[in-house]
PyMOL Python script that loads the backbone (N, CA, C, O; Angstrom):
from pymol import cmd

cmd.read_pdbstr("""\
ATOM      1  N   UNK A   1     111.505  80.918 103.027  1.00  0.00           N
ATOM      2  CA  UNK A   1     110.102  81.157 102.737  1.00  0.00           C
ATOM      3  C   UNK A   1     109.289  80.605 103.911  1.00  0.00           C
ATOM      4  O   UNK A   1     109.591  79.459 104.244  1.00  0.00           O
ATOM      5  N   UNK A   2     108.373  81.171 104.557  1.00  0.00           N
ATOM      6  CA  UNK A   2     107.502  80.778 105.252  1.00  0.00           C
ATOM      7  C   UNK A   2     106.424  80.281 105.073  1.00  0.00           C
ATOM      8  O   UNK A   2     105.870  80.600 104.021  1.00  0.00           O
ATOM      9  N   UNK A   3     105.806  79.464 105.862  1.00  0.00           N
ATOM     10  CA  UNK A   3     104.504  78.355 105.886  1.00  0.00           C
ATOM     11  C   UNK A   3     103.474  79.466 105.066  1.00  0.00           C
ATOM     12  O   UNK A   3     102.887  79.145 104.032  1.00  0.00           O
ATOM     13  N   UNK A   4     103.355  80.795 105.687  1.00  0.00           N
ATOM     14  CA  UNK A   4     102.318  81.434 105.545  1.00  0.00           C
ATOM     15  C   UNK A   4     102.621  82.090 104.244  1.00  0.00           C
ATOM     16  O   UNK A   4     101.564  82.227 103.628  1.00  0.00           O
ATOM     17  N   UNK A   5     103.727  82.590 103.520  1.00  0.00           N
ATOM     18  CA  UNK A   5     104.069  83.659 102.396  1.00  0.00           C
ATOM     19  C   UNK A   5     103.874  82.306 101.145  1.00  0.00           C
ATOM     20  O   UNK A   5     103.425  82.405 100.003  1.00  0.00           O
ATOM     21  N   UNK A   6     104.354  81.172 101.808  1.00  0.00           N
ATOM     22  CA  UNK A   6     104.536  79.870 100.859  1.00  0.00           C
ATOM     23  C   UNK A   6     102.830  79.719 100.376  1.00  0.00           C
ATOM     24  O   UNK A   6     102.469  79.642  99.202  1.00  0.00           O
ATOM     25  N   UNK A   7     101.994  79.699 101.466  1.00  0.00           N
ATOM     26  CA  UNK A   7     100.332  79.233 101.099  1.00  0.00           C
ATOM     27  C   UNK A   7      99.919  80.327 100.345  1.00  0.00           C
ATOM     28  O   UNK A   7      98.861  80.171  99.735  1.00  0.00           O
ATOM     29  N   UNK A   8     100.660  81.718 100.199  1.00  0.00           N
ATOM     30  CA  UNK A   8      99.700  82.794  99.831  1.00  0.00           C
ATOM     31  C   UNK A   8     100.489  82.552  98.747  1.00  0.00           C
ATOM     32  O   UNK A   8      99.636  81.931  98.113  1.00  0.00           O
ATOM     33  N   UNK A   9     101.477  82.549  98.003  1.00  0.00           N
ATOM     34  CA  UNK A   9     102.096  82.147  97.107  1.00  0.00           C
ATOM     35  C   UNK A   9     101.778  81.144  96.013  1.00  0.00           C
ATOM     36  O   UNK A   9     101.902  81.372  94.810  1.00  0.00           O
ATOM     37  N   UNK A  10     101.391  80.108  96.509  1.00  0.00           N
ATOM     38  CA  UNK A  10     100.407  78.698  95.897  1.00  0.00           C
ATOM     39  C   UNK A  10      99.193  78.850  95.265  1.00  0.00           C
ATOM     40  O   UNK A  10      98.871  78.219  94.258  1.00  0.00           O
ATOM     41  N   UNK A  11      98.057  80.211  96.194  1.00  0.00           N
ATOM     42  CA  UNK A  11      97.158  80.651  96.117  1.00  0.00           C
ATOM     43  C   UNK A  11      97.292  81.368  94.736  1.00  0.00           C
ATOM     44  O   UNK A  11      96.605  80.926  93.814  1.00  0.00           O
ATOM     45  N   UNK A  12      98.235  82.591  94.476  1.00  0.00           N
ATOM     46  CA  UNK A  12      97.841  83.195  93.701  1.00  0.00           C
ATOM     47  C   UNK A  12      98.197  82.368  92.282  1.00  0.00           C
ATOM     48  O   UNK A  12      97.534  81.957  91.329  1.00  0.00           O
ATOM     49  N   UNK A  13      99.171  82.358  92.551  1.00  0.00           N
ATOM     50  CA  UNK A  13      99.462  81.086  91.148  1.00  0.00           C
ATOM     51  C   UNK A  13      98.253  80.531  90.479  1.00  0.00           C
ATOM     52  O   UNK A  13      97.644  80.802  89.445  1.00  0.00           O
ATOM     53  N   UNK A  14      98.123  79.674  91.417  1.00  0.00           N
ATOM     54  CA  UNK A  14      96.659  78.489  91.110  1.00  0.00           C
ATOM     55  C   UNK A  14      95.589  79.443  91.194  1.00  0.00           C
ATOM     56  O   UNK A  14      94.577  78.762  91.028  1.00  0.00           O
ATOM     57  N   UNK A  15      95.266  80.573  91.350  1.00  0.00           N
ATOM     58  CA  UNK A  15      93.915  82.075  91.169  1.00  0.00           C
ATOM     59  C   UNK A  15      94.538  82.307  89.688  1.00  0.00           C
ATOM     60  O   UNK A  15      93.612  82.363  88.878  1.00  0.00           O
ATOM     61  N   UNK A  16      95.676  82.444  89.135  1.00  0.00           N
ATOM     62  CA  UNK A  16      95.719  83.116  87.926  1.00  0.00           C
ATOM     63  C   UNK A  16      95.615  82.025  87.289  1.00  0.00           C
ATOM     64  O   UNK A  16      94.788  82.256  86.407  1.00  0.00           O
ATOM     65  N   UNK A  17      96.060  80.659  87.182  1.00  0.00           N
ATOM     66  CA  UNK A  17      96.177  79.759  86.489  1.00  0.00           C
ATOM     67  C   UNK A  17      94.433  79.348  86.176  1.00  0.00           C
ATOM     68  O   UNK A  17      94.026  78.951  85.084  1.00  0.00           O
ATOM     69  N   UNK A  18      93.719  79.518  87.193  1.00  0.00           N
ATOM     70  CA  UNK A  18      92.525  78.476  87.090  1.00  0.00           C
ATOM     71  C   UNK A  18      91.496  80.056  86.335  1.00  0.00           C
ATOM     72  O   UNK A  18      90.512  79.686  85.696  1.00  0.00           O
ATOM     73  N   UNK A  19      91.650  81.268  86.385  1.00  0.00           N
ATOM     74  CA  UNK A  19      91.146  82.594  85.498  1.00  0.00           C
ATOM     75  C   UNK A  19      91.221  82.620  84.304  1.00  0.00           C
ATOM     76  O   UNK A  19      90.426  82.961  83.429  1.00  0.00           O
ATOM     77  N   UNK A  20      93.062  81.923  84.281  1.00  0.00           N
ATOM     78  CA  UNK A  20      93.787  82.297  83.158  1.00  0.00           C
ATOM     79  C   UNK A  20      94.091  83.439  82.698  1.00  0.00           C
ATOM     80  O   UNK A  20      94.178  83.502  81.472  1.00  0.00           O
ATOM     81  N   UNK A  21      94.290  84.406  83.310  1.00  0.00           N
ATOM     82  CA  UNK A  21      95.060  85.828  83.605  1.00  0.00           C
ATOM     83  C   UNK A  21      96.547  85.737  84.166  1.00  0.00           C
ATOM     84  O   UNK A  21      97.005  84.993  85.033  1.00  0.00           O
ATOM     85  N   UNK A  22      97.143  86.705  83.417  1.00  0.00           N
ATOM     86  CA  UNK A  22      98.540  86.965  83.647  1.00  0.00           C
ATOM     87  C   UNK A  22      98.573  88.150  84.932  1.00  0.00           C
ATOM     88  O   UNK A  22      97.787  88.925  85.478  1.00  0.00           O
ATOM     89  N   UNK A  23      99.610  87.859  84.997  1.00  0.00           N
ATOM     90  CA  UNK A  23     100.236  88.591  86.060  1.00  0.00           C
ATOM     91  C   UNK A  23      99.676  90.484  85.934  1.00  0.00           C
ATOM     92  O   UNK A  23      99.337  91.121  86.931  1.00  0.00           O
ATOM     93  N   UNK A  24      99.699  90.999  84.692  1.00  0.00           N
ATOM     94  CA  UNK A  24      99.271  92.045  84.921  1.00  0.00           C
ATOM     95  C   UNK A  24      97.514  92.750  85.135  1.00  0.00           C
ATOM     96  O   UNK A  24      96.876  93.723  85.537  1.00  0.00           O
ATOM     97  N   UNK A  25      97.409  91.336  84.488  1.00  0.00           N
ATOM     98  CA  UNK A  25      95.765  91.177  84.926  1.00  0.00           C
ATOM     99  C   UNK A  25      95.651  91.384  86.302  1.00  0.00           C
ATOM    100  O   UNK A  25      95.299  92.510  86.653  1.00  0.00           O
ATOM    101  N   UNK A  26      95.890  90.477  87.223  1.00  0.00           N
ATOM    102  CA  UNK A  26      96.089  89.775  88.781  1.00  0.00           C
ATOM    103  C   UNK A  26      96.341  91.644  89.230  1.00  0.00           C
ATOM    104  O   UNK A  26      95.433  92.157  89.883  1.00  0.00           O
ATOM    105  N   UNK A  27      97.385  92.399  88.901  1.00  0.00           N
ATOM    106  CA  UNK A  27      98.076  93.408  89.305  1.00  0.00           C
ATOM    107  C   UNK A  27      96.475  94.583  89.129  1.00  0.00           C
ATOM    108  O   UNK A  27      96.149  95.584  89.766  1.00  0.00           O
ATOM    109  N   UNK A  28      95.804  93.846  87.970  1.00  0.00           N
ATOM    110  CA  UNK A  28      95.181  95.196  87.669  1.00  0.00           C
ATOM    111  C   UNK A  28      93.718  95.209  88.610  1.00  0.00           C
ATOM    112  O   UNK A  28      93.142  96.153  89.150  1.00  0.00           O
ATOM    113  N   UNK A  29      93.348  93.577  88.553  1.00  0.00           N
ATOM    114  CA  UNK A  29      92.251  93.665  89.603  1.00  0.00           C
ATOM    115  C   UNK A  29      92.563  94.054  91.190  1.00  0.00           C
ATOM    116  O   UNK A  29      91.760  94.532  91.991  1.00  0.00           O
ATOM    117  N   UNK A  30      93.698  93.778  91.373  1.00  0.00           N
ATOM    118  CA  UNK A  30      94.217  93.988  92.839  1.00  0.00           C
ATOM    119  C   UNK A  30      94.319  95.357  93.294  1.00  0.00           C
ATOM    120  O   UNK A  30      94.185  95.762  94.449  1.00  0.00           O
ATOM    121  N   UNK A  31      94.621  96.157  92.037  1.00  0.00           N
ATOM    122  CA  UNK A  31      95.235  97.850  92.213  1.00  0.00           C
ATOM    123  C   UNK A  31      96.665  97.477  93.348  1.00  0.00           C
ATOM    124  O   UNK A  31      96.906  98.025  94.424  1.00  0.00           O
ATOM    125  N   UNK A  32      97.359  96.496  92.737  1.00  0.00           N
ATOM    126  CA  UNK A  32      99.167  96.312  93.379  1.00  0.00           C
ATOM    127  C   UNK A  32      99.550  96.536  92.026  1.00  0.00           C
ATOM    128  O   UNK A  32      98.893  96.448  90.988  1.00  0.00           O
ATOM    129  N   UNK A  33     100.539  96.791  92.201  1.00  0.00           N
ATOM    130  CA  UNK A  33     101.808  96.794  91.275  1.00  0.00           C
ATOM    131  C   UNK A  33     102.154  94.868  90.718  1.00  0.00           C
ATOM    132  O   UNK A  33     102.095  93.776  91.284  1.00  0.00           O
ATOM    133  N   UNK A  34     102.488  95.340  89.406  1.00  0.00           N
ATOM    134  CA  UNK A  34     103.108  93.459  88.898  1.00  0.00           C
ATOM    135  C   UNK A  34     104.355  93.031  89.811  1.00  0.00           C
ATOM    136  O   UNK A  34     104.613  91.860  90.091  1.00  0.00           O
ATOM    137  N   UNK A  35     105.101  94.161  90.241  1.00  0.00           N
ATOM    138  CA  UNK A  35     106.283  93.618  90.858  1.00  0.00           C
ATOM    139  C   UNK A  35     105.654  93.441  92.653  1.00  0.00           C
ATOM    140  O   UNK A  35     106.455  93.006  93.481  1.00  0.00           O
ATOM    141  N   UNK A  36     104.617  93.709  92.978  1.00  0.00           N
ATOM    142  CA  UNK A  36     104.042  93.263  94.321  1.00  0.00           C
ATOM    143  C   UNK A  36     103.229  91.827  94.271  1.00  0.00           C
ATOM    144  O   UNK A  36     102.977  91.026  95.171  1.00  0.00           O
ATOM    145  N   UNK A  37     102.921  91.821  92.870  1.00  0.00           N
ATOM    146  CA  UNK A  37     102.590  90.719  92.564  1.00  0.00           C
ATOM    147  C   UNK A  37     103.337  89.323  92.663  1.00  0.00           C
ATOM    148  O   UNK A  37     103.108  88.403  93.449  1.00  0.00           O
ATOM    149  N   UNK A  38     104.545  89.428  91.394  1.00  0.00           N
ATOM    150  CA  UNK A  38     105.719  88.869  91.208  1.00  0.00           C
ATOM    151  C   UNK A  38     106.182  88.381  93.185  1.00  0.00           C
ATOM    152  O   UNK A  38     106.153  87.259  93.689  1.00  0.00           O
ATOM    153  N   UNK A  39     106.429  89.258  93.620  1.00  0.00           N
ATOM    154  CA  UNK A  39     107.075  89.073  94.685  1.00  0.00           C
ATOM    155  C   UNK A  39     106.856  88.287  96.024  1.00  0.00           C
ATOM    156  O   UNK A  39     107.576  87.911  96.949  1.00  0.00           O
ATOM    157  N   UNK A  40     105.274  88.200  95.635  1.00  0.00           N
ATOM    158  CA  UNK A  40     104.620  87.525  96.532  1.00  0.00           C
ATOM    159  C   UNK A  40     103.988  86.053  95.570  1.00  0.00           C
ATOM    160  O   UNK A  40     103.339  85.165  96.123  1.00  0.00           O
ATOM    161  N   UNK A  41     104.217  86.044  94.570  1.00  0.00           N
ATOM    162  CA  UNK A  41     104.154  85.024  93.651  1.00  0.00           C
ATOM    163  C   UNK A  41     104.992  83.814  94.210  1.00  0.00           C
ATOM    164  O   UNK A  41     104.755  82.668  94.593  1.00  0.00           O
ATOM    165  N   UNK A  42     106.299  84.792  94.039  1.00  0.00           N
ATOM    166  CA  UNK A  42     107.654  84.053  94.718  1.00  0.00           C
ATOM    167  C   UNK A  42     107.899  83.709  96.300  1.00  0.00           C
ATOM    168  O   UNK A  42     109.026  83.303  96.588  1.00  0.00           O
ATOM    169  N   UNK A  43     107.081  83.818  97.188  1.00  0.00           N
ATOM    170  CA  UNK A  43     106.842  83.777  98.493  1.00  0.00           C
ATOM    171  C   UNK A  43     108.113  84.331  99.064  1.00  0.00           C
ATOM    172  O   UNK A  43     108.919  83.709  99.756  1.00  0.00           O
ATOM    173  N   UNK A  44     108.215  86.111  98.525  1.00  0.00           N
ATOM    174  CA  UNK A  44     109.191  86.426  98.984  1.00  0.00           C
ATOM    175  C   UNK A  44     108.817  86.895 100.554  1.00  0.00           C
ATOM    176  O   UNK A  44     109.750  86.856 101.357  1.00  0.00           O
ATOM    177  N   UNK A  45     107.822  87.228 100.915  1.00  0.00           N
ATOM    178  CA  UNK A  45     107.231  87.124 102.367  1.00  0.00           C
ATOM    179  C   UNK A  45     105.941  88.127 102.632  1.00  0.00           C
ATOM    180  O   UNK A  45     105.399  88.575 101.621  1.00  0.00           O
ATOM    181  N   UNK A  46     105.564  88.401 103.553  1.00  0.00           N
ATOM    182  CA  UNK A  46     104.271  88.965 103.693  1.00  0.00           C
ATOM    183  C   UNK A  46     103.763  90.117 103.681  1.00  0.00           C
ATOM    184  O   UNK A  46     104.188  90.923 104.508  1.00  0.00           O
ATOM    185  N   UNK A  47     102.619  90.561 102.663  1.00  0.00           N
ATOM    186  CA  UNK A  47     102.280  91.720 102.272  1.00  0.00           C
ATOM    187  C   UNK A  47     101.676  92.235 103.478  1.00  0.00           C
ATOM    188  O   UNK A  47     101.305  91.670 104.506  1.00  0.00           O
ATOM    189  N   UNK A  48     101.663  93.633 103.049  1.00  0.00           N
ATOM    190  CA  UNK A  48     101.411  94.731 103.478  1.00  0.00           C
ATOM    191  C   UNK A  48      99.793  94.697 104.405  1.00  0.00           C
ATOM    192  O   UNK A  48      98.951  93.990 103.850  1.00  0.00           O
ATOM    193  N   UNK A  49      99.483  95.157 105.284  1.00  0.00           N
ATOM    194  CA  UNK A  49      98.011  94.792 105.536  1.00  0.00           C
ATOM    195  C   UNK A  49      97.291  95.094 104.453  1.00  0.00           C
ATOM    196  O   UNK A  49      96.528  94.162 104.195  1.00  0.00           O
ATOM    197  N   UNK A  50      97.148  96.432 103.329  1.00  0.00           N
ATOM    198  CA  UNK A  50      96.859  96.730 102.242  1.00  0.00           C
ATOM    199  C   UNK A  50      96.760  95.775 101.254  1.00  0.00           C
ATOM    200  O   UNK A  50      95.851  95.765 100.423  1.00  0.00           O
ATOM    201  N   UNK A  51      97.747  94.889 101.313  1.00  0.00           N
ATOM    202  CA  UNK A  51      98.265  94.353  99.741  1.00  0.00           C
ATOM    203  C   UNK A  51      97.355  92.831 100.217  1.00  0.00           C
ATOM    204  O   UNK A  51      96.673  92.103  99.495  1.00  0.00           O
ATOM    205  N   UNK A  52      97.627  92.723 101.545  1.00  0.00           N
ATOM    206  CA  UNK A  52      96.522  91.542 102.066  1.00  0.00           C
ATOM    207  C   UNK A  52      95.334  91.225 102.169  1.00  0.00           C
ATOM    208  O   UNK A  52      94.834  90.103 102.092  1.00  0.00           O
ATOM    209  N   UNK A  53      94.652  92.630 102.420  1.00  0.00           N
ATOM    210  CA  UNK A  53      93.838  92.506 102.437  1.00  0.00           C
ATOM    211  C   UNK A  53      93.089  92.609 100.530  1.00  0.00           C
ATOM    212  O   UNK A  53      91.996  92.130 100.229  1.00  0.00           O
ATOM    213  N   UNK A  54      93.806  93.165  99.770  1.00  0.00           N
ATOM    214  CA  UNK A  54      93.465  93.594  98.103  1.00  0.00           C
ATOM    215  C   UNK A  54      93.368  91.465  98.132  1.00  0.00           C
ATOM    216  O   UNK A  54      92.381  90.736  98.029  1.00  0.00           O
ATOM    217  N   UNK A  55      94.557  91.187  98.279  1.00  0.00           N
ATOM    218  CA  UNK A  55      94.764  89.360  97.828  1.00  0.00           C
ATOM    219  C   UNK A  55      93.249  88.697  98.402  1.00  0.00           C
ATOM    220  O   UNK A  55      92.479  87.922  97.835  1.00  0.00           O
ATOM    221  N   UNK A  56      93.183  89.238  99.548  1.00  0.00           N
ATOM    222  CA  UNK A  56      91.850  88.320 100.193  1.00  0.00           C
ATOM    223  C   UNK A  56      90.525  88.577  98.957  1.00  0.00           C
ATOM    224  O   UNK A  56      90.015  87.636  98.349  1.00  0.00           O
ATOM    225  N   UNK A  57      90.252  89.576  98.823  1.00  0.00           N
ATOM    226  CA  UNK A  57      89.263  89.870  98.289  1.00  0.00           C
ATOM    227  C   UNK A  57      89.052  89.212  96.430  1.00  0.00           C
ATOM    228  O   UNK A  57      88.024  88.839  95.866  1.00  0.00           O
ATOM    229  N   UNK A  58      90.328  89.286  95.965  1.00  0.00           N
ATOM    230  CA  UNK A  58      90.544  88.590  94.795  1.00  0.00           C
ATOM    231  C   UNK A  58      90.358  87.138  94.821  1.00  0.00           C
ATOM    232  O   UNK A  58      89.856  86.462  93.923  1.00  0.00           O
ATOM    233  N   UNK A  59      90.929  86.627  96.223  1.00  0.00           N
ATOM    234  CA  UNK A  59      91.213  85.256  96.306  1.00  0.00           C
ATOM    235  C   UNK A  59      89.956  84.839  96.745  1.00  0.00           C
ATOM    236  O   UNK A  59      89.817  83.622  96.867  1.00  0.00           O
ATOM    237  N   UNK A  60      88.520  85.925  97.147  1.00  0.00           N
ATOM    238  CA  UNK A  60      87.557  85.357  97.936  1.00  0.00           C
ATOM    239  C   UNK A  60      87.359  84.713  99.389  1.00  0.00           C
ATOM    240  O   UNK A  60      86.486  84.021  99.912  1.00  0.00           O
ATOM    241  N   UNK A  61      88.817  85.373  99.874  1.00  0.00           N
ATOM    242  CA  UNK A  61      89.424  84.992 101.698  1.00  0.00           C
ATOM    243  C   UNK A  61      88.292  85.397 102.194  1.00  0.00           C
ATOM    244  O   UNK A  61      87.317  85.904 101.639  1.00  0.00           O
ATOM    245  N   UNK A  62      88.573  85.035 103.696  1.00  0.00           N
ATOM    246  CA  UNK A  62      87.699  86.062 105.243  1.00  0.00           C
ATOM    247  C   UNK A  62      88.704  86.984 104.851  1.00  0.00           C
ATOM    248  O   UNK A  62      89.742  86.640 104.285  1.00  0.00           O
ATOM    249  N   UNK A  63      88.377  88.273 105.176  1.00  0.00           N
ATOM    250  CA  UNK A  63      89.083  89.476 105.630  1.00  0.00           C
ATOM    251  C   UNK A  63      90.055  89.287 107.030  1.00  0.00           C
ATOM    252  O   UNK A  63      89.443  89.193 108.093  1.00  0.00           O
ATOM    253  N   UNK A  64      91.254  89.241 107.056  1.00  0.00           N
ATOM    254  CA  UNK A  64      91.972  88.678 108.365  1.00  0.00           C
ATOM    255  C   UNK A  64      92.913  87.528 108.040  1.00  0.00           C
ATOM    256  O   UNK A  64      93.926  87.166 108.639  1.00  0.00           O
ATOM    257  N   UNK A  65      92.332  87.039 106.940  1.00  0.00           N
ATOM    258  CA  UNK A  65      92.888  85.672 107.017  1.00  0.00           C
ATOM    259  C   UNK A  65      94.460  85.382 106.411  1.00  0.00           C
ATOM    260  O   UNK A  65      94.863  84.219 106.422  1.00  0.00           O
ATOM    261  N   UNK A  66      95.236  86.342 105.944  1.00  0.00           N
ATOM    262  CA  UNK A  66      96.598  86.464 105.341  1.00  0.00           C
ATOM    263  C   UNK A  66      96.861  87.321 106.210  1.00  0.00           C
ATOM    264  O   UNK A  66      96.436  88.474 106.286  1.00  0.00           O
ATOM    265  N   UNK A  67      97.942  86.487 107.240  1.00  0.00           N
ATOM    266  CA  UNK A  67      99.003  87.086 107.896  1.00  0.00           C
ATOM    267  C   UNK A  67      99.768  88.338 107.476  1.00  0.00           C
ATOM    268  O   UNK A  67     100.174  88.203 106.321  1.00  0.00           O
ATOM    269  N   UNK A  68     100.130  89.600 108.059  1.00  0.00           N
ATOM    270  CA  UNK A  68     100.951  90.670 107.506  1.00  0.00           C
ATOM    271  C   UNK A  68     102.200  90.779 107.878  1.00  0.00           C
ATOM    272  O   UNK A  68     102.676  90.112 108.797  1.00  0.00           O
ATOM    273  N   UNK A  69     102.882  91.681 107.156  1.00  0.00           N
ATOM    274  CA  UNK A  69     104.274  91.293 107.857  1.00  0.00           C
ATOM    275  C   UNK A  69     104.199  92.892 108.908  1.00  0.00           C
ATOM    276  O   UNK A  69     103.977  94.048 108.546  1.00  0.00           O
ATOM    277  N   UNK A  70     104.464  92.370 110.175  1.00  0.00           N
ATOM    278  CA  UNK A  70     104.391  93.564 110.933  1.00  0.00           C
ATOM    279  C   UNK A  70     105.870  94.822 110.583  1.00  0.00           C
ATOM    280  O   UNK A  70     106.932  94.581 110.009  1.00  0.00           O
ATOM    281  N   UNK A  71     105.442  95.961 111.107  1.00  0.00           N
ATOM    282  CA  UNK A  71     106.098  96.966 110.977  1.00  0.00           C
ATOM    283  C   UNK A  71     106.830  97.276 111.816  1.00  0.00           C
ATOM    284  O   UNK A  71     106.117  97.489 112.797  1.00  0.00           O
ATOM    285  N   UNK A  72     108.440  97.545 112.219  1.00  0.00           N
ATOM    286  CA  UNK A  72     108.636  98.895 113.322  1.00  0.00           C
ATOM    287  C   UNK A  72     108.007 100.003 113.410  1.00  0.00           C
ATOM    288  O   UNK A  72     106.969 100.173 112.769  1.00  0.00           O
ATOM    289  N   UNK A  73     108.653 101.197 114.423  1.00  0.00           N
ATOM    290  CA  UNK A  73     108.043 101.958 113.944  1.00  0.00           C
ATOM    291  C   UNK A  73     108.735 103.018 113.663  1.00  0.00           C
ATOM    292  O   UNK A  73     109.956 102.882 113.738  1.00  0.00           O
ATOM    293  N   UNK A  74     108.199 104.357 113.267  1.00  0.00           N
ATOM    294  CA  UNK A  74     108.827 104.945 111.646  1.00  0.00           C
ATOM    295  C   UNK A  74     109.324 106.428 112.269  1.00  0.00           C
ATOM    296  O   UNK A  74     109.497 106.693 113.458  1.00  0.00           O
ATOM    297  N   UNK A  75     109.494 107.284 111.147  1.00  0.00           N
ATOM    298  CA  UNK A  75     109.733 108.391 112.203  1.00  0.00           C
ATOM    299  C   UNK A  75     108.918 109.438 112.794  1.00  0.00           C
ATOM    300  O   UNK A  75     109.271 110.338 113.556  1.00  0.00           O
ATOM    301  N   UNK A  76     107.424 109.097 112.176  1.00  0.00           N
ATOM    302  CA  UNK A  76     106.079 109.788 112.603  1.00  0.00           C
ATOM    303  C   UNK A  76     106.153 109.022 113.874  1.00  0.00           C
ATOM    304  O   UNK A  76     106.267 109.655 114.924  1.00  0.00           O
ATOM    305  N   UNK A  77     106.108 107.904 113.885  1.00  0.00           N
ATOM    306  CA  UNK A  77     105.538 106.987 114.920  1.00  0.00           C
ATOM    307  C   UNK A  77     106.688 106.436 116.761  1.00  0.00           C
ATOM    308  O   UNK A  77     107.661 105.691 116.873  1.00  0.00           O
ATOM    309  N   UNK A  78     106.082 107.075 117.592  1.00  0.00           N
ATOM    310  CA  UNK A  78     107.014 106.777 118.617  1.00  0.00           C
ATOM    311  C   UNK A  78     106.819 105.961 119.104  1.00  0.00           C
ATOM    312  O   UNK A  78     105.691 105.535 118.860  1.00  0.00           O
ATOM    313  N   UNK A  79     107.671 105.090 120.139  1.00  0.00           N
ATOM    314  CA  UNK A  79     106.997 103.825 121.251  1.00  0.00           C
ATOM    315  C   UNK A  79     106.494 104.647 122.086  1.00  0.00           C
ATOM    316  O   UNK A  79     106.859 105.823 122.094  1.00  0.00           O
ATOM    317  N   UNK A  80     105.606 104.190 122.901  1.00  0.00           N
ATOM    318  CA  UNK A  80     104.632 104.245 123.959  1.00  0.00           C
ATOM    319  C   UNK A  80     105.871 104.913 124.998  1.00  0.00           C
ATOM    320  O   UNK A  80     106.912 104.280 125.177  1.00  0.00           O
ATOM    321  N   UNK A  81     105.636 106.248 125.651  1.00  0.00           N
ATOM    322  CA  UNK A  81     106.659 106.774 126.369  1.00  0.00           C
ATOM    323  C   UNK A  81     108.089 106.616 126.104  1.00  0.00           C
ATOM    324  O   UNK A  81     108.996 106.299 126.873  1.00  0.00           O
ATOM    325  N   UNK A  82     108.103 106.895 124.893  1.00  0.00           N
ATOM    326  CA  UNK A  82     108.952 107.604 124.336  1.00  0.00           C
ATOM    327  C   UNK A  82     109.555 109.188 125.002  1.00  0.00           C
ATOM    328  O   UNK A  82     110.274 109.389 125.981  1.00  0.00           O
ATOM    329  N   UNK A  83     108.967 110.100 124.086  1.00  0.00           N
ATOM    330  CA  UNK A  83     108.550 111.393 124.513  1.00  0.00           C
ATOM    331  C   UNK A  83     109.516 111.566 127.117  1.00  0.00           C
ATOM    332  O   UNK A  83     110.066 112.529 127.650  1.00  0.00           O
ATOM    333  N   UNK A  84     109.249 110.427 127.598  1.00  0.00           N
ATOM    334  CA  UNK A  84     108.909 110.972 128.926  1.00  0.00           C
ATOM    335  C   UNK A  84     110.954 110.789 129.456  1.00  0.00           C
ATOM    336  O   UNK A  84     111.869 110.044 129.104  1.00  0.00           O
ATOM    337  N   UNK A  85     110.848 111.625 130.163  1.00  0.00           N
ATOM    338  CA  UNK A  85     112.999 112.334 130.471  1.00  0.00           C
ATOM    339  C   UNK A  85     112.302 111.845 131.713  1.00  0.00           C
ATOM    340  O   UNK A  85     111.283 112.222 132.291  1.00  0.00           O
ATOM    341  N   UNK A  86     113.399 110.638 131.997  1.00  0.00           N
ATOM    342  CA  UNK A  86     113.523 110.410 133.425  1.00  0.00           C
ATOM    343  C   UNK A  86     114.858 110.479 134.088  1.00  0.00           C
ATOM    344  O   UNK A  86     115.830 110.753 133.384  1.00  0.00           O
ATOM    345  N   UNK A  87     115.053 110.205 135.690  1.00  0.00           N
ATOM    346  CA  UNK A  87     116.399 110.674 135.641  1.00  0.00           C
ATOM    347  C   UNK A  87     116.454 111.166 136.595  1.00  0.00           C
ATOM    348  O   UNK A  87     117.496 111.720 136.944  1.00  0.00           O
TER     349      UNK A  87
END
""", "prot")
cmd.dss("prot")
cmd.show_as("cartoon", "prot")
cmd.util.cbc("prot")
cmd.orient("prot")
């Protein structure tokens, strides 16, 4: 678990605990799923820029302020000269 998935983890806990809303509450103001919830409950590691930025706004963050977990990239997405045949 990391410093950063661990603090966002602590956060939501102690946000539902001090509301007193359950987990599907938390899921329903967020528009995440309970198991995106759950998962980051558990500081299984770092949401989505989406799912980060939904937490900030619940949690009353700066916008920015929960680390994301970065992406490769996909099969829409190429590296930078990719595409160029050298040779």
């Amino acid at each position: 678990m990391s410093e950063e998935s661990e603090r966002l983890a602590k956060a939501l806990i102690e946000f539902r605990e001090a509301e007193g809303i359950s987990v599907m509450e938390l899921a329903h103001r967020t528009q995440l799923s309970r198991a995106t919830i759950r998962f980051h409950e558990d500081g299984e590691g770092l949401p989505t820029s989406l799912a980060a930025r939904c937490f900030e706004e619940v949690l009353g963050w700066a916008p920015g302020s929960i680390p994301t977990a970065s992406r490769g990239t996909t099969d829409l997405e190429l590296p930078p000269d990719s595409g160029t045949v050298t040779g």
